[in-house]
N, C-alpha and C positions, 0 to 999 in steps of 0.2 A: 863441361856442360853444367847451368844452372840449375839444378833442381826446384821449383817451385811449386807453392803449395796455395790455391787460392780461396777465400772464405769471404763469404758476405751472404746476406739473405735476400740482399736481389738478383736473381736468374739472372738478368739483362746485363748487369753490369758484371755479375759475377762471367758471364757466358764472354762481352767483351776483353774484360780484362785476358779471359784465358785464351781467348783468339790469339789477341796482339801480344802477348810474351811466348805464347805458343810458334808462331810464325816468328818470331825472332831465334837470329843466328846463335845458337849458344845458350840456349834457354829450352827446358822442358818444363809443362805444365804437369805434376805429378799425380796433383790432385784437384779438385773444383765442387767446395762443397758448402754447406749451408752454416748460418753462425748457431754452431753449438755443439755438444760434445764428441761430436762423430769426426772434428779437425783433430783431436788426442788421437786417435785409434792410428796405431802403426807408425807412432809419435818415434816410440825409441827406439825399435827394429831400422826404421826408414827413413831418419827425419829429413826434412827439403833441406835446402840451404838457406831459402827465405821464404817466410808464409806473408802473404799482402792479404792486411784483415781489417774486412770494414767494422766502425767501429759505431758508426751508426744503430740507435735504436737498443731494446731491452735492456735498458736502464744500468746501460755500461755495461754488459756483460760480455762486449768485443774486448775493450779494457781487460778486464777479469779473463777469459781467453788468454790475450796476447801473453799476458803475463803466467799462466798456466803451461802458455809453448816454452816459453822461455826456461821456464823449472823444468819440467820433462826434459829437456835438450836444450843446453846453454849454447850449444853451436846454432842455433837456427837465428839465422837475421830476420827481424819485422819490421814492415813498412805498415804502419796503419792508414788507413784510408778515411778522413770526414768530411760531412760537408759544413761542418764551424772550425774553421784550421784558427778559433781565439785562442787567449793566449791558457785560459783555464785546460783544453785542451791540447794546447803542446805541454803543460806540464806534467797531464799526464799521462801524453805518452812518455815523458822522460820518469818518469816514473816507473814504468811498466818495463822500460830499457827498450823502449824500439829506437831501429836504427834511423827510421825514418817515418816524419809523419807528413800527408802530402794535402793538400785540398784536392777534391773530387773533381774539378773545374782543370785539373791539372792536363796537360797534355801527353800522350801516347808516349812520348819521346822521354820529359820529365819519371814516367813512372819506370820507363824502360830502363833509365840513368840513377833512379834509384834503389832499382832490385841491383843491377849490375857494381854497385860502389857499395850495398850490404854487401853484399857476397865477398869482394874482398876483404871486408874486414872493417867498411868505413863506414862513419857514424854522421850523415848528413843532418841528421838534426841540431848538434850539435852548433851548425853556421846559425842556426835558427838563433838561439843566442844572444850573436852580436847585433839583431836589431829587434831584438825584445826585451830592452833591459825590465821591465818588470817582472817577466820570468826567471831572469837569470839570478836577480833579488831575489824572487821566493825557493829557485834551488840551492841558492848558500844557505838561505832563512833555516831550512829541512835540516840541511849537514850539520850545519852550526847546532841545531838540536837535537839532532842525532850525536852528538859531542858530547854535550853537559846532560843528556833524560835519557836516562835507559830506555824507558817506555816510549819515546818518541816517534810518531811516525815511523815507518822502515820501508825507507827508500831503495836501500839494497838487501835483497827480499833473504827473510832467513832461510835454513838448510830446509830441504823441502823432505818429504820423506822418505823415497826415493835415498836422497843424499844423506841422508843419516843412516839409510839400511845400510849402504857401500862404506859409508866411515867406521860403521861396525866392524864389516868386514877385513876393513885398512888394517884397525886397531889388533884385527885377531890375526895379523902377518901374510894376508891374502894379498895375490897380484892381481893385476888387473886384470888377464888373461884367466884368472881361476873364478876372479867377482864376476868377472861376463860370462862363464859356463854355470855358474850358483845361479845366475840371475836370469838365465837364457836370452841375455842382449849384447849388441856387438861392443868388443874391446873398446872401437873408439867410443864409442857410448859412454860405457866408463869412463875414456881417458876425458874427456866433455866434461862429466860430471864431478870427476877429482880436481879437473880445473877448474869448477864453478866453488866448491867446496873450499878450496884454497884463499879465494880473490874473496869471497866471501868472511872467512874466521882469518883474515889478513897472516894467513901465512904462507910461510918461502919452500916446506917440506912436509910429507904426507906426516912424517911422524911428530913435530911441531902442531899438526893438525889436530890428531889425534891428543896431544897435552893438552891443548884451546878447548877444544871440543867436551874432555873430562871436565876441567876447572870450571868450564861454564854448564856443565849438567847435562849438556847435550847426552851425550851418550855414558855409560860406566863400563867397568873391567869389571865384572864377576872374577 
Protein backbone atom coordinates (compact mmCIF):
# COMPACT_ATOMS: atom_id res chain seq x y z
CA UNK A 1 0.00 0.00 0.00
CA UNK A 2 1.10 3.49 -1.06
CA UNK A 3 1.04 5.89 1.75
CA UNK A 4 0.20 9.28 0.48
CA UNK A 5 0.43 12.50 1.80
CA UNK A 6 -1.39 15.43 -0.10
CA UNK A 7 -0.67 19.38 0.22
CA UNK A 8 -1.86 22.34 -1.75
CA UNK A 9 -3.89 25.35 -0.88
CA UNK A 10 -6.73 24.78 -3.21
CA UNK A 11 -9.57 22.60 -1.53
CA UNK A 12 -10.71 21.71 -4.97
CA UNK A 13 -7.86 20.38 -6.31
CA UNK A 14 -6.47 19.44 -3.07
CA UNK A 15 -10.11 17.30 -2.39
CA UNK A 16 -9.70 15.87 -6.24
CA UNK A 17 -6.44 14.80 -6.15
CA UNK A 18 -7.36 12.84 -2.82
CA UNK A 19 -10.35 11.31 -4.52
CA UNK A 20 -8.60 9.77 -7.37
CA UNK A 21 -5.38 8.19 -5.65
CA UNK A 22 -7.69 7.52 -2.77
CA UNK A 23 -10.01 5.13 -5.11
CA UNK A 24 -6.97 3.78 -6.52
CA UNK A 25 -5.99 0.12 -5.95
CA UNK A 26 -2.88 0.20 -3.83
CA UNK A 27 -2.85 3.65 -2.71
CA UNK A 28 -3.95 5.33 0.72
CA UNK A 29 -4.54 9.10 1.16
CA UNK A 30 -2.92 9.57 4.56
CA UNK A 31 -3.17 12.98 4.71
CA UNK A 32 -5.02 16.06 2.73
CA UNK A 33 -3.92 19.36 3.98
CA UNK A 34 -3.28 22.94 3.41
CA UNK A 35 0.40 24.57 1.97
CA UNK A 36 2.25 25.07 5.16
CA UNK A 37 3.54 23.97 8.23
CA UNK A 38 0.90 21.49 9.48
CA UNK A 39 2.25 18.94 6.30
CA UNK A 40 5.64 18.56 9.10
CA UNK A 41 3.52 17.34 11.94
CA UNK A 42 3.88 13.53 12.35
CA UNK A 43 6.55 13.97 9.55
CA UNK A 44 8.98 11.31 11.41
CA UNK A 45 6.68 9.23 13.57
CA UNK A 46 4.72 8.54 10.06
CA UNK A 47 6.04 9.62 7.12
CA UNK A 48 3.96 8.84 3.60
CA UNK A 49 5.84 7.31 1.05
CA UNK A 50 5.06 10.26 -1.24
CA UNK A 51 3.78 13.76 -0.57
CA UNK A 52 2.34 15.43 -4.07
CA UNK A 53 2.90 19.34 -3.19
CA UNK A 54 1.40 22.11 -5.02
CA UNK A 55 3.84 24.46 -5.54
CA UNK A 56 2.01 27.10 -6.71
CA UNK A 57 1.82 30.57 -4.97
CA UNK A 58 3.50 32.19 -1.45
CA UNK A 59 6.52 33.07 -3.09
CA UNK A 60 7.96 29.54 -3.38
CA UNK A 61 7.19 28.43 -0.07
CA UNK A 62 5.91 24.80 -1.76
CA UNK A 63 9.55 24.78 -3.01
CA UNK A 64 10.89 25.55 0.58
CA UNK A 65 8.21 22.84 2.06
CA UNK A 66 9.10 19.98 -0.38
CA UNK A 67 12.57 20.41 0.45
CA UNK A 68 11.86 20.72 4.43
CA UNK A 69 9.97 16.98 3.77
CA UNK A 70 12.73 15.72 2.24
CA UNK A 71 15.27 16.66 5.43
CA UNK A 72 12.73 15.38 8.01
CA UNK A 73 12.50 12.06 6.08
CA UNK A 74 14.86 11.21 3.16
CA UNK A 75 12.52 8.26 2.41
CA UNK A 76 9.63 10.36 1.34
CA UNK A 77 9.21 10.71 -2.51
CA UNK A 78 7.83 14.15 -3.97
CA UNK A 79 5.96 14.84 -6.90
CA UNK A 80 5.42 18.56 -7.14
CA UNK A 81 2.60 19.85 -8.79
CA UNK A 82 2.65 23.55 -11.10
CA UNK A 83 0.89 25.30 -13.42
CA UNK A 84 4.37 26.87 -15.33
CA UNK A 85 6.10 23.08 -15.81
CA UNK A 86 9.23 26.15 -17.46
CA UNK A 87 12.25 25.26 -17.49
CA UNK A 88 13.36 27.73 -14.20
CA UNK A 89 10.85 25.45 -12.55
CA UNK A 90 11.93 22.07 -13.22
CA UNK A 91 15.27 23.23 -12.06
CA UNK A 92 13.95 23.70 -9.05
CA UNK A 93 12.37 21.01 -8.44
CA UNK A 94 15.60 19.21 -9.23
CA UNK A 95 17.02 21.10 -6.77
CA UNK A 96 14.74 20.57 -3.98
CA UNK A 97 15.20 16.56 -5.00
CA UNK A 98 11.65 15.89 -6.07
CA UNK A 99 11.00 12.75 -7.74
CA UNK A 100 8.71 14.20 -9.92
CA UNK A 101 7.40 17.49 -11.34
CA UNK A 102 4.16 17.31 -13.36
CA UNK A 103 2.04 20.26 -14.95
CA UNK A 104 -1.46 20.55 -13.41
CA UNK A 105 -3.09 20.10 -17.08
CA UNK A 106 -1.65 16.57 -16.45
CA UNK A 107 -4.08 13.67 -16.60
CA UNK A 108 -5.45 11.42 -13.50
CA UNK A 109 -3.65 8.51 -14.97
CA UNK A 110 -0.07 10.66 -15.44
CA UNK A 111 -0.25 11.66 -11.77
CA UNK A 112 -1.37 8.08 -10.68
CA UNK A 113 2.02 6.79 -12.72
CA UNK A 114 3.91 9.27 -11.03
CA UNK A 115 3.30 8.65 -7.34
CA UNK A 116 3.40 4.87 -8.24
CA UNK A 117 7.28 5.01 -10.09
CA UNK A 118 8.39 7.48 -6.69
CA UNK A 119 7.46 4.94 -4.63
CA UNK A 120 9.62 2.48 -6.07
CA UNK A 121 12.39 4.24 -5.89
CA UNK A 122 12.16 6.17 -9.38
CA UNK A 123 13.17 9.52 -10.31
CA UNK A 124 10.79 10.60 -13.41
CA UNK A 125 12.03 13.82 -13.62
CA UNK A 126 15.10 12.88 -14.42
CA UNK A 127 13.69 11.87 -18.35
CA UNK A 128 12.91 15.54 -18.15
CA UNK A 129 16.44 16.10 -19.02
CA UNK A 130 16.79 14.68 -22.15
CA UNK A 131 14.59 17.28 -23.85
CA UNK A 132 15.49 20.24 -21.82
CA UNK A 133 18.98 20.62 -22.68
CA UNK A 134 19.13 24.01 -21.22
CA UNK A 135 18.29 22.70 -17.87
CA UNK A 136 20.54 19.93 -17.88
CA UNK A 137 23.38 22.89 -18.77
CA UNK A 138 22.52 24.74 -15.77
CA UNK A 139 22.62 21.42 -13.43
CA UNK A 140 26.23 20.52 -14.39
CA UNK A 141 26.79 24.68 -14.46
CA UNK A 142 25.64 24.09 -10.16
CA UNK A 143 27.94 20.67 -9.69
CA UNK A 144 30.70 22.05 -11.58
CA UNK A 145 30.68 24.89 -8.90
CA UNK A 146 29.78 23.09 -6.23
CA UNK A 147 33.49 21.48 -7.24
CA UNK A 148 35.82 24.51 -7.26
CA UNK A 149 33.39 27.25 -4.45
CA UNK A 150 32.89 25.95 -1.30
CA UNK A 151 30.28 28.69 -0.89
CA UNK A 152 28.41 27.70 -3.99
CA UNK A 153 24.95 27.14 -4.19
CA UNK A 154 24.15 23.60 -2.27
CA UNK A 155 22.34 21.71 -4.41
CA UNK A 156 22.58 18.73 -2.22
CA UNK A 157 21.26 20.20 0.82
CA UNK A 158 23.69 20.14 3.95
CA UNK A 159 23.12 17.78 7.32
CA UNK A 160 19.94 19.27 8.66
CA UNK A 161 19.72 19.32 12.35
CA UNK A 162 17.98 16.58 13.01
CA UNK A 163 21.14 14.79 11.13
CA UNK A 164 23.61 16.28 13.05
CA UNK A 165 21.74 15.44 16.62
CA UNK A 166 21.92 11.53 15.34
CA UNK A 167 25.65 11.93 14.01
CA UNK A 168 26.27 13.08 17.50
CA UNK A 169 24.87 10.17 18.79
CA UNK A 170 26.78 7.85 15.91
CA UNK A 171 30.02 9.41 17.14
CA UNK A 172 29.22 8.53 20.94
CA UNK A 173 28.80 4.58 19.87
CA UNK A 174 24.89 4.55 19.89
CA UNK A 175 22.83 2.16 17.55
CA UNK A 176 20.21 2.92 15.91
CA UNK A 177 17.76 1.13 17.97
CA UNK A 178 19.14 3.19 21.15
CA UNK A 179 19.06 6.90 18.78
CA UNK A 180 15.33 5.96 18.07
CA UNK A 181 14.53 5.46 21.84
CA UNK A 182 16.89 8.84 22.83
CA UNK A 183 14.90 10.27 20.16
CA UNK A 184 11.40 8.89 20.66
CA UNK A 185 11.27 8.08 16.55
CA UNK A 186 11.02 4.90 14.61
CA UNK A 187 14.43 2.95 13.90
CA UNK A 188 13.66 3.19 10.33
CA UNK A 189 13.56 6.71 10.77
CA UNK A 190 16.92 6.62 11.68
CA UNK A 191 18.11 4.04 9.40
CA UNK A 192 16.47 7.04 6.52
CA UNK A 193 18.40 9.60 8.18
CA UNK A 194 21.99 7.67 8.47
CA UNK A 195 21.35 7.16 4.95
CA UNK A 196 20.77 10.63 4.06
CA UNK A 197 23.97 11.53 6.31
CA UNK A 198 26.12 9.24 4.53
CA UNK A 199 25.09 10.15 0.57
CA UNK A 200 25.34 13.45 1.89
CA UNK A 201 29.40 13.68 3.72
CA UNK A 202 30.16 11.15 0.52
CA UNK A 203 30.81 8.41 2.73
CA UNK A 204 30.78 4.29 2.66
CA UNK A 205 30.57 3.90 6.88
CA UNK A 206 29.04 5.48 9.83
CA UNK A 207 32.45 5.82 11.37
CA UNK A 208 34.15 7.30 8.03
CA UNK A 209 31.17 9.76 8.72
CA UNK A 210 31.84 10.62 11.78
CA UNK A 211 35.91 11.55 10.74
CA UNK A 212 34.21 13.87 7.61
CA UNK A 213 31.89 15.25 9.93
CA UNK A 214 34.86 16.32 12.69
CA UNK A 215 37.44 17.57 10.00
CA UNK A 216 34.78 19.63 8.53
CA UNK A 217 33.53 21.10 12.05
CA UNK A 218 30.30 19.73 11.74
CA UNK A 219 30.22 18.20 14.94
CA UNK A 220 33.36 17.67 17.97
CA UNK A 221 34.33 14.93 20.46
CA UNK A 222 34.56 16.61 23.82
Amino acid sequence: MIRVLVVSQQSLLRYGIEHSLGSTEGMEVIGSVELNDSALIGIETSPPDVAVVDVDGYNGYGLSLARRLRQRSPSIGVVLLTSTPNDDQLFQALKVQAAACLDKESSTEDLIAAVERTARGEHPINESLAVRPRVAEKVLSQFQKLAWQKDAEDIMSPLTPREIEILNYIAKGYLNKQIAMELGISEQTIKNHVTSILRKLNANARTEAVVLAIKQGVISIN
